[in-house]
C-alpha positions in Angstrom: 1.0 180.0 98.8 2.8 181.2 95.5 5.6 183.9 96.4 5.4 186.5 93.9 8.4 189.1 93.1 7.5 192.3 91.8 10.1 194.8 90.6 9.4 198.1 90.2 11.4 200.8 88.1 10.6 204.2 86.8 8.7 206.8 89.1 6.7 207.1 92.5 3.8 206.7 90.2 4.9 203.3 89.1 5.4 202.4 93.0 1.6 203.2 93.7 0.3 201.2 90.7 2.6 198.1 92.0 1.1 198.9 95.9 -2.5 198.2 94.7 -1.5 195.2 92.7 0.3 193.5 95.5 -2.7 194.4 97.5 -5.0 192.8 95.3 -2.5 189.6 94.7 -2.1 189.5 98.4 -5.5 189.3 99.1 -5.8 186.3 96.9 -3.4 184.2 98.8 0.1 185.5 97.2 2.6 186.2 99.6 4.2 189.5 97.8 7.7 190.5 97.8 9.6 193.8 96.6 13.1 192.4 95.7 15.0 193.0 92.3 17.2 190.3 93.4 15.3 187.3 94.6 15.1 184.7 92.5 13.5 181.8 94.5 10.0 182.9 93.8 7.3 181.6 91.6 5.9 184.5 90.1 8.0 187.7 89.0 6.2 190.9 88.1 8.2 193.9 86.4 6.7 197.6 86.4 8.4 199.0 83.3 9.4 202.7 83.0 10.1 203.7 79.2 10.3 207.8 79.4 13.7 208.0 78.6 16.8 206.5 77.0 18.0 205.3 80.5 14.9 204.1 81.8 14.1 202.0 78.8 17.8 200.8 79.2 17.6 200.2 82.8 13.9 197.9 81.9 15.3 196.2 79.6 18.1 194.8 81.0 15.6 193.7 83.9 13.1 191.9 81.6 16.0 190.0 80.4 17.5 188.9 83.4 14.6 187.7 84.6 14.2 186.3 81.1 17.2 184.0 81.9 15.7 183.2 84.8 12.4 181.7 83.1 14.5 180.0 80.6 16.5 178.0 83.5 13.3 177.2 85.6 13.9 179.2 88.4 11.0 181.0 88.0 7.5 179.4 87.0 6.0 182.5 85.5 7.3 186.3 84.2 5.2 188.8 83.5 6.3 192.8 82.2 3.5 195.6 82.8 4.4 199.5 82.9 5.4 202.2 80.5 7.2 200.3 78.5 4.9 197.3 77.8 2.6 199.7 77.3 4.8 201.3 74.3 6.6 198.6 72.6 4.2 195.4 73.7 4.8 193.8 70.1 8.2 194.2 69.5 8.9 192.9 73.0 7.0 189.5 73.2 8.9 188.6 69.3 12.5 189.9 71.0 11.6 188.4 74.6 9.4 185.2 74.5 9.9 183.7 77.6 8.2 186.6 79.0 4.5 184.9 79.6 2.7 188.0 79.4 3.1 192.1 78.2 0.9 194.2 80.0 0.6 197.9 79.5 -0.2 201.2 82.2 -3.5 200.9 80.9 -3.9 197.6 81.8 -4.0 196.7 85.3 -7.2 194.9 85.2 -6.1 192.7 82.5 -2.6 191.3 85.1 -4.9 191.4 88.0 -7.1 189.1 86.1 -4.1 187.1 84.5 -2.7 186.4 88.2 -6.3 185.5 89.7 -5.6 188.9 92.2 -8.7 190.0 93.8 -11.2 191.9 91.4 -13.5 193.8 94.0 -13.8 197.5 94.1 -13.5 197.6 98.0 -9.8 196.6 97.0 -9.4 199.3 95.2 -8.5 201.5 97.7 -6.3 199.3 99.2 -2.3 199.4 99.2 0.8 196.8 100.4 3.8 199.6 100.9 6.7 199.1 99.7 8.5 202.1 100.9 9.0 202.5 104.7 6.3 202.2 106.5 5.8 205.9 107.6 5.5 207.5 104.2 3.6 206.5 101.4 2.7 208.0 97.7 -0.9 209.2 97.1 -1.6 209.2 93.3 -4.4 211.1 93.0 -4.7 211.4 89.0 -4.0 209.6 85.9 -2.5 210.7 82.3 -1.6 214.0 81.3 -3.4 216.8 78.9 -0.3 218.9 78.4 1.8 217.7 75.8 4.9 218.8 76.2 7.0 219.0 73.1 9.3 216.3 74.5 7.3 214.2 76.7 5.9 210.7 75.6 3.5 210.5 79.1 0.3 211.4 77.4 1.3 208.1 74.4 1.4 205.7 77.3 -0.6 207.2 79.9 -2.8 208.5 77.9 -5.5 211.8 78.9 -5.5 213.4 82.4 -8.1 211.2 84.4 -8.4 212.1 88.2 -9.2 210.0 91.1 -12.6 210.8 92.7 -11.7 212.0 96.2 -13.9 209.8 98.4 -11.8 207.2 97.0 -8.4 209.6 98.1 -9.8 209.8 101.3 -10.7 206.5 102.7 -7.0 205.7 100.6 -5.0 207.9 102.8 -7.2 206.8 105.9 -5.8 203.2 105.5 -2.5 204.7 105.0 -2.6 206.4 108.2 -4.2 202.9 109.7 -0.9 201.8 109.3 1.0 203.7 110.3 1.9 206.3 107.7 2.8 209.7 109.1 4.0 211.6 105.6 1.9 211.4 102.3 3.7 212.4 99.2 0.6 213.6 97.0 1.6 212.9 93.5 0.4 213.0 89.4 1.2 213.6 86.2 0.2 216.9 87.2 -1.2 217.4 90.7 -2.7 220.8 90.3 -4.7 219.6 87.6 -6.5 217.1 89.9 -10.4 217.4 89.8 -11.2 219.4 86.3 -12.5 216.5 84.5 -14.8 215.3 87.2 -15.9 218.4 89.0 -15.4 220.8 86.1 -13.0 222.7 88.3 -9.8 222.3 89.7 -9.8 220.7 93.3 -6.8 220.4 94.7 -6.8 222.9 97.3 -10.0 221.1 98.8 -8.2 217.5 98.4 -5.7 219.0 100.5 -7.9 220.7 103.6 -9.5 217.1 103.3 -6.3 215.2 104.1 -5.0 217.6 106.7 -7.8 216.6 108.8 -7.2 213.0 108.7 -5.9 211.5 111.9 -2.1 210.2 112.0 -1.2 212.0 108.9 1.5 214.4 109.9 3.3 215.8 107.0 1.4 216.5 103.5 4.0 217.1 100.5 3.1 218.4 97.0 4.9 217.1 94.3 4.8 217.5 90.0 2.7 220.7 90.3 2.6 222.3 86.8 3.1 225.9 86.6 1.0 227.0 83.8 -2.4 228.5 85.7 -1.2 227.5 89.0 -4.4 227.8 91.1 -3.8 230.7 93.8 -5.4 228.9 96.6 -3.7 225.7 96.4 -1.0 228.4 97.6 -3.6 229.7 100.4 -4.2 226.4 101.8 -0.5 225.4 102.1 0.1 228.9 103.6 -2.2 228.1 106.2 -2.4 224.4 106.8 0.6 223.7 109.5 0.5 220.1 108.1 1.7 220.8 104.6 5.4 220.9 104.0 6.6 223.9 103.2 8.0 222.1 100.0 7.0 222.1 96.4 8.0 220.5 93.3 7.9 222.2 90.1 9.4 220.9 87.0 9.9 224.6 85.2 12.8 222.3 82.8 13.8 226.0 81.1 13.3 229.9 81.5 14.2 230.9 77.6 11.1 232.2 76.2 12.4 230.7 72.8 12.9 227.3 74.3 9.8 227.3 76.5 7.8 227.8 73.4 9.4 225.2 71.3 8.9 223.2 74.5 5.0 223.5 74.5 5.3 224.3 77.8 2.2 226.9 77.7 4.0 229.3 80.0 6.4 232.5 79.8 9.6 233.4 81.9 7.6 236.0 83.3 4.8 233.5 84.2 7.3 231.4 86.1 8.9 234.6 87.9 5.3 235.7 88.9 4.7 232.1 90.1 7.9 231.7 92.1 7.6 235.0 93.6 3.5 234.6 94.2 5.1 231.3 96.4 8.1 233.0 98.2 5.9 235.9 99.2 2.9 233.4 100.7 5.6 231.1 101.9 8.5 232.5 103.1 10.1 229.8 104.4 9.3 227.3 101.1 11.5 225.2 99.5 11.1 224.8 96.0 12.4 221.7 93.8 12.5 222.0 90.1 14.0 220.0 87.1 15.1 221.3 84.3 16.5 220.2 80.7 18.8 221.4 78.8 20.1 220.3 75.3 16.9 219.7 73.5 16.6 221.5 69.7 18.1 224.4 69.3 19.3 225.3 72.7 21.1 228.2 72.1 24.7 229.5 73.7 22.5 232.4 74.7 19.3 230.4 75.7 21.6 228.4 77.9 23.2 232.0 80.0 19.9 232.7 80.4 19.2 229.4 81.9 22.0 229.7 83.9 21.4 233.7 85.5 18.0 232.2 85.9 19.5 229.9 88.2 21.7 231.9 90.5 19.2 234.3 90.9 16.8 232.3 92.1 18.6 229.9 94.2 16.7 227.0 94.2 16.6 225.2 97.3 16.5 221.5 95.8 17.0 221.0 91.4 17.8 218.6 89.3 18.9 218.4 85.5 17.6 216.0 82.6 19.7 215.9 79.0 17.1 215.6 76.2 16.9 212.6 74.8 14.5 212.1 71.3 11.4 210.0 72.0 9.8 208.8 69.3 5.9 210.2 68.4 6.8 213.3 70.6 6.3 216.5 68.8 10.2 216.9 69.0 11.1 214.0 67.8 8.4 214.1 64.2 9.3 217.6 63.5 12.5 219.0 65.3 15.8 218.1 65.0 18.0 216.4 67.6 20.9 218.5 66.9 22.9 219.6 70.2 26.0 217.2 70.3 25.6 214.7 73.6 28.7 216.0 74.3 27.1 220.1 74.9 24.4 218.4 77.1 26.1 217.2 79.2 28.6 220.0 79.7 25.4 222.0 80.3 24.0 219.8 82.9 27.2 219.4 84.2 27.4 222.8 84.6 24.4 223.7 86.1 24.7 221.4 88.5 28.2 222.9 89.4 26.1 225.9 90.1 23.5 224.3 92.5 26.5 222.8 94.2 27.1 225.8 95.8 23.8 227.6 96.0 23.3 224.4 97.9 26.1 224.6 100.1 25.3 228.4 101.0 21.8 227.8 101.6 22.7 224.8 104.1 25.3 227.0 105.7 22.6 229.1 106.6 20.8 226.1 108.5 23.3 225.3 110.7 22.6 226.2 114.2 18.9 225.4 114.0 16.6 223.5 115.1 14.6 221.0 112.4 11.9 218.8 113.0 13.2 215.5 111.9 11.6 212.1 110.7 13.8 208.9 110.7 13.8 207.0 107.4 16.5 204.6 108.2 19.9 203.4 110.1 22.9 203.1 107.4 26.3 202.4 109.4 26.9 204.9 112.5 24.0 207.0 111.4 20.4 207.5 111.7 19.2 208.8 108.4 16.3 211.4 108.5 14.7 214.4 106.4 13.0 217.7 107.6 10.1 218.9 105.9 12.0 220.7 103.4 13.4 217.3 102.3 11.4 215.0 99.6 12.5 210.9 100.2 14.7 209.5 97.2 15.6 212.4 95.5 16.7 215.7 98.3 19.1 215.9 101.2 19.2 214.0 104.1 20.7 214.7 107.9 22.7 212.1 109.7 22.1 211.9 113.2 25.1 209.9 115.1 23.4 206.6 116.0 26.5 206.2 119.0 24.6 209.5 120.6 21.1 207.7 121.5 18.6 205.0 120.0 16.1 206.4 117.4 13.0 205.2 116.2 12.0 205.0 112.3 9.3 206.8 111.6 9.2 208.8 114.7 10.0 212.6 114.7 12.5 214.4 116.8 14.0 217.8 117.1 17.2 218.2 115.3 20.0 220.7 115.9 22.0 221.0 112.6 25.9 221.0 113.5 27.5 220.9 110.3 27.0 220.7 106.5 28.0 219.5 102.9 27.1 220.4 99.6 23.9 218.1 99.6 23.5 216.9 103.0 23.8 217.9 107.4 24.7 216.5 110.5 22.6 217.1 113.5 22.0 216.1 116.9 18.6 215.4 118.6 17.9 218.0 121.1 15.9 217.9 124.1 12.3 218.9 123.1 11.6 221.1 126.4 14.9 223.0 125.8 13.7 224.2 121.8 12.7 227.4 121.3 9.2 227.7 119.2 10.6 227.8 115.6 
């Protein structure tokens, strides 16, 4: 039985492509590991991310340890598929030849049938987690059609292609087979899902479809584009008590001057009407978005406006990207790169100085409730879990006093939030009999 390594970096997206390849390798008598470190394996497989400047860094450096690694003979066989691969293929097997194979994101036939990993469709659907066992990613599209100014996804990923959602369904019904209680449904852009194969957008319906799937507990929306948001993808998570009452929407700026040089396809008052359209439907929503700041000719005034933008809205979870140029983007052939590194990251800095505290106040407000609470994880003398307003990897968490009482991963319990930071809360798990309906 060959033990196969395989590394993944970048996105969730990246995760759910390496999931169905260990699935498929397993299947074929590989016994499949998810360990950056390992080294006493036979086979290592690296899922590249090349989006940005730090990813490609990060991937990289990963190819060429592992690179060392083949040179020594401690491993029998390295292979590199992702974004990446998928960009600079050439250039990397002249830099990196001990690397056996390049594989891009396009490709996953081609590594399946490289390794000997199991080529049948009723595979397909199939998934080896690598995240906790109670939560899992649904990718439920391929590609992108929008074209950002900035954004290389549509060069390596290539055109929006959506899963058919038979195929979603029985997916998610495996998922929930084993256990998972949370699905994180995830794209390019989710509420895009279903044009290109139904002629209509179908998210909404994808959604009512896995609400009524057995064992799956929590449904969160992630990478939802805000340009022609469809209104009843808000009905349906308005409505369906399984849905978090969480979004993600990466708005990445509010200046009409930089939103068009953006070719983001939307206005500030587009995004007001969206945010509002979401806070009146969903009251109790918390919305994530990303933004970017520093890319060609980011003003001094583009920026305040950024920044009002910001405090007025109070975004419950955000996060802050400097641009970096990436090459065959529309900003990188025919704008210039010319805000100093330095004013980025003062004006991420900055920013995120601001959500610091709109953070802090908003969690002040929470303490003294009561949260439903899943349990990702022990770390030290704490339990480590997330309410529905809380996305894994990337938003707060609440730490639970593991001294108090033994918790289960993956199990839910009612939380009473007893104190607060900037990005996190403490809590204690409350009697359920004794919780008021909340």
């Amino acid at each position: 039985m060959k033990l196969l390594n395989l590394i993944t970096l970048g996105c969730a997206k990246n995760i759910v492509d390496s999931e169905h390849l260990a699935a498929r390798c397993e299947a074929r008598g590989y016994r499949v590991v998810f360990d950056s470190n390992r080294t006493d394996v036979d086979v290592v497989v690296i899922n590249t991310c090349g989006f940005i400047g730090d990813a490609k860094v990060e991937s990289i450096d990963t190819i060429l340890r592992a690179a060392r690694l083949r040179q020594e003979g401690k491993i029998k066989q390295l292979y590199v598929i992702g974004c990446l691969s998928q960009r600079y293929a050439d250039d990397l097997r002249t830099e990196i030849p001990e690397v056996d194979d390049f594989f891009g994101a396009r490709s996953l036939d081609e590594i399946i049938e490289r390794l000997g990993a199991d080529q049948s469709a009723e595979c397909g659907v199939q998934r080896l987690l690598s995240t906790p066992k109670h939560y899992a990613y649904l990718k439920i599209a391929e590609g992108c059609n929008w074209r950002c100014g900035y954004c290389a996804i549509p060069l390596i990923r290539g055109k929006h292609i959506s899963v058919p959602m038979p195929q979603l369904l029985e997916e998610a019904r495996q998922l929930a087979a084993k256990g998972v209680r949370e699905l994180i449904v995830i794209a390019q852009d989710t509420t895009y899902y279903g044009i290109d194969l139904y002629g209509e957008r179908r998210l909404a319906q994808l959604l009512e479809e896995l609400c009524r799937i057995d064992g799956i507990e929590w449904i969160r929306l992630h990478y939802a584009y805000p340009t022609d948001f469809p209104q009843d993808v808000i009905e349906v998570m308005a409505r369906e008590p399984k849905i978090c009452n969480y979004i993600d929407i990466p708005l990445q700026h509010i200046s009409d001057n930089q939103l068009a040089k953006m070719h983001r396809r939307h206005t500030k008052s587009d995004a007001l009407a969206l945010i509002a359209r979401l806070r009146k439907a969903i009251p109790d929503i918390a919305i994530r978005t990303t933004l970017l700041v520093g890319y060609p000719d980011e003003s001094e005034q583009d920026f305040r406006e950024l920044q009002e933008f910001v405090a007025e809205q109070r975004f419950e979870r955000l996060g802050v990207f400097t641009y970096s140029e990436e090459e065959g983007t529309y900003s990188a052939e025919q704008l210039t790169d010319n805000i100093p590194q330095e004013v980025k990251e003062q004006r991420a800095d900055a920013i995120m100085r601001q959500q610091s505290e709109i953070s802090r106040e908003l969690n002040a407000k929470r303490a003294g409730s009561v949260q439903r609470v899943i349990i990702d994880r022990r770390e030290g003398d704490y339990y480590i879990g997330r309410s529905q307003y809380d996305s894994p990897e990337v938003d707060e968490e609440i730490l639970i006093d593991a001294a108090e009482r033994r918790l289960l991963r993956g199990r839910f319990y009612d939380v009473r939030i007893t104190a607060y930071d900037d990005y996190d809360l403490y809590g204690e798990v409350v009697d359920t009999k004794q919780c008021k309906k909340r």
